[in-house]
N, C-alpha and C positions, 0 to 999 in steps of 0.2 A: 751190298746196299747198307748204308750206316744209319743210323737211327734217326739222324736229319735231315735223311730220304722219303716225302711221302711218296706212297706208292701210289698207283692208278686206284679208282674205287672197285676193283672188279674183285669177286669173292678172291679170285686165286692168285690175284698178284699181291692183297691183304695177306694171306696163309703163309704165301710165299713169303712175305716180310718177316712174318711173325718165326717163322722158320728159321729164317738167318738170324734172325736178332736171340733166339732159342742154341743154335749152334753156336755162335758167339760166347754166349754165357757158357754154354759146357764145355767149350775149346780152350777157351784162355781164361776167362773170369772166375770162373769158376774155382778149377783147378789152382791159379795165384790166388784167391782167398783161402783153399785149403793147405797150403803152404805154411804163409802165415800161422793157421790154427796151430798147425802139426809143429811149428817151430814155438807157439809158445804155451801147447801142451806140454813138449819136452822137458821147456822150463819150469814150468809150476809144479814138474812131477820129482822136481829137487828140490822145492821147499817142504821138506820135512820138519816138523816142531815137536816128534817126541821126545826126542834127545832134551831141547829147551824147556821142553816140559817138567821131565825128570828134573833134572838139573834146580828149576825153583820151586817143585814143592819138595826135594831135600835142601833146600834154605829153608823154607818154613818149618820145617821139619825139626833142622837143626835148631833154630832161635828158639820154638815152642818148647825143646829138652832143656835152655837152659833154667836153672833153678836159684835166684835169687835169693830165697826166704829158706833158710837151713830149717830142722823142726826144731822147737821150742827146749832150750836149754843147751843144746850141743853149742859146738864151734864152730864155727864158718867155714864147709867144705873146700878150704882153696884147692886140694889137687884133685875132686873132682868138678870144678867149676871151670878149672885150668883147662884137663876135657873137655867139658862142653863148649869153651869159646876156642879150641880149636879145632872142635869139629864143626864149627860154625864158619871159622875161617875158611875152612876147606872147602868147605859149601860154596861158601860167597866167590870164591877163587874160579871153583869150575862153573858158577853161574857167568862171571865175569867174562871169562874167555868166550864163553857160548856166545853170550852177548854180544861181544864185540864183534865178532865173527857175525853174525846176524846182523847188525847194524852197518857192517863193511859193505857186505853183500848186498844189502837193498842200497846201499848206499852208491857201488858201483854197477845195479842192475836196473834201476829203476827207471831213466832214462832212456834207456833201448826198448826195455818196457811199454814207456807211454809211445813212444815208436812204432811199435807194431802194434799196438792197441786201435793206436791213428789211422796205420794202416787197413787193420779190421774193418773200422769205422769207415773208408774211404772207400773202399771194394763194396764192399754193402750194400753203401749208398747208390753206388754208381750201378752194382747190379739188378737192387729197388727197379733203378729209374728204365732200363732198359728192360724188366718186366712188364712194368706198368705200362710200358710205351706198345711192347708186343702182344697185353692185352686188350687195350685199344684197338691197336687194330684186327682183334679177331673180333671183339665186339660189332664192329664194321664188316667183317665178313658175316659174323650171322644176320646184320641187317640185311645185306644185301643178297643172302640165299635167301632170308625172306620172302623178298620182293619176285623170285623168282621160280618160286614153290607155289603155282597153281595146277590145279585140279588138269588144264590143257596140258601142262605141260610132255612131252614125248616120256616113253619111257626109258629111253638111254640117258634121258637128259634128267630123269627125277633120280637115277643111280649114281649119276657123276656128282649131282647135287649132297645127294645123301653119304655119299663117298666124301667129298668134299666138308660136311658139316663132321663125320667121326673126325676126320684128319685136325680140324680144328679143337673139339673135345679132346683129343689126344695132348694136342699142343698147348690148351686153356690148364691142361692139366696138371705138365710140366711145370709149365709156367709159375702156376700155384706152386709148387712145391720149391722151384726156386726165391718166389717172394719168405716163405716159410723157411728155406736155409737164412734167407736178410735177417728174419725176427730171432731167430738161433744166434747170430752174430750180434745182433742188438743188445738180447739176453745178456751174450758173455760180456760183450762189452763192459758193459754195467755194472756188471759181477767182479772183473777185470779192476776197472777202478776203487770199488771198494777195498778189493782185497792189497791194493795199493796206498792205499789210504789207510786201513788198517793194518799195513805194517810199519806205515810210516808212526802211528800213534804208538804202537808197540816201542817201534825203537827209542822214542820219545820217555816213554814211561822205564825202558830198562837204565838207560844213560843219564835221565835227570832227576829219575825218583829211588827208583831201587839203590842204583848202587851208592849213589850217596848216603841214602838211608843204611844200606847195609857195611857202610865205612863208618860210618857215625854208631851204630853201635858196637863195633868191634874195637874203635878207638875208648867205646866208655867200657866197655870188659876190660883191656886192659890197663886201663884209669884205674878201676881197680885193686887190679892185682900189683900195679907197681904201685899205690900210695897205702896199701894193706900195713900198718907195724902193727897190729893187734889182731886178734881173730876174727872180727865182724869189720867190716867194710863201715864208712861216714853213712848215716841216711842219705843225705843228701846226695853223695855219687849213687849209691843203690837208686836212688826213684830217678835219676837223671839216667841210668842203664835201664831200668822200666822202662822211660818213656819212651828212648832209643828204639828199645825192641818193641813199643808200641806204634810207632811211626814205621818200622821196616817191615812189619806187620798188614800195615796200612798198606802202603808200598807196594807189598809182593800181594794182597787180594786184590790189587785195580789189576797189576799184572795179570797175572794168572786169570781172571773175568776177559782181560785184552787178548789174549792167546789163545783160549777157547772161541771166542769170536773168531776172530781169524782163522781158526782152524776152520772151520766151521764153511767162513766163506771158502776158503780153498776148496772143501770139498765139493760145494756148490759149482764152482768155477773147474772143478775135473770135469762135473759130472754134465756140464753145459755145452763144452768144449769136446766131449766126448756124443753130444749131442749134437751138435755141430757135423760131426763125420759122419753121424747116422742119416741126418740129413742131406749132406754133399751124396753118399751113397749113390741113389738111383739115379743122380744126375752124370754119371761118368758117360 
């Protein structure tokens, strides 16, 4: 019987629908929605951001050591300033890589992504409607034990009746719990695009802000160092290296606020998805 089958009104040929359109969803639908899940649990459970993490707050880390302003009357540290914008470099270098490697990655994953997200979306939907439809007509089944639950009735006939209304509660039951895996998929969904969205912002903020912030003042360190003929650096390149390291500053806090977000969804998005199978669960 397919779902744009009405049945007879009779309690048992309604149960019996509601029945198939119950097996249905645990046979096939079901199962292909938990597929999907499982394939893009897999996934999410290789976006890892510690490593990127690390990585830019030892850029912060680095910029905030270096030290501009020598103390009062000495010479102008150049060899060890020379250290600090090299270990600034260093920083910035393995931020770089990390980055780019992140920005690659969502950049060749994202689209398969919205892919099975659609998918999520589609199954859901479809499984939704094929609840709704098989609660329906239990709804009509208990109308119609209704009408046939009086006081006359035989007593074989008030056990088949009664027999008949658990079978339904059984099945009303299911049912629920299948519309409740839909809302579980709804959830991830959701979750799902955000955390899409915010990588795409992330990767945005590594590639357009950071690292050119973080090239611009490694370019004015060593401005510096190569127009140095005396012991103190021009004011004027010193506050233009200020400002540098004030902007990549700037830079790496939107970052680094962008990444904890993110993290943040992902773990939301583990933890929904893993909700998800707790749900599918009792429906095998």
């Amino acid at each position: 019987m397919t779902e744009y089958t009405m049945p007879t009104r009779s309690a048992s040929s309604l149960a019996a629908a509601a029945q198939q359109v119950l097996h249905d969803l645990a046979g096939r639908r079901v199962p292909r929605l938990a597929s999907v899940r499982e394939r893009l649990q897999d996934a999410e459970a290789t976006w890892t951001l510690g490593e990127l993490n690390r990585a830019l707050h030892a850029l912060q880390d680095a910029s905030a050591a270096v030290d501009f302003l020598p103390a009062r009357g000495r010479a102008f540290p150049f060899a060890e300033f020379r250290r600090q914008g090299a270990a600034l470099a260093a920083a910035a270098q393995r931020l770089a890589t990390l980055g780019l490697h992140f920005v690659g990655r969502h950049a060749a994953d994202a689209a398969l992504t919205r892919l099975l997200w659609a998918e999520v979306q589609m199954e859901s939907r479809s499984i939704d409607k094929r609840a709704r439809q098989g609660l329906l007509w239990l709804g009509g089944m208990e109308q119609a034990l209704a009408t046939r639950r009086t006081p006359a009735t035989a007593e074989v006939s008030r056990r088949a009746l009664q027999e008949l209304g658990r079978r339904g509660e059984a099945l009303q039951d299911r049912l629920h719990r299948v519309q409740g895996l839909c809302g579980a998929a709804r959830a991830a969904r959701n979750l799902g695009d955000q955390v899409l969205a915010h990588r795409t912002a992330l990767c945005k903020l590594l590639h357009e802000e950071l690292r050119p912030a973080s090239l611009q003042l490694q370019q004015r360190l060593q401005a510096l160092l190569d127009g140095a003929d005396t012991q103190h650096p021009e004011p004027a390149q010193l506050l233009a290296a200020i400002d540098a390291r004030h902007e990549l500053e700037v830079a790496a806090t939107r970052t680094v606020a962008e990444l904890q977000h993110l993290q943040c969804l992902q773990n939301e998005l583990h933890t929904q998805l893993a909700w998800m199978a707790q749900k599918a669960r009792p429906l095998a």
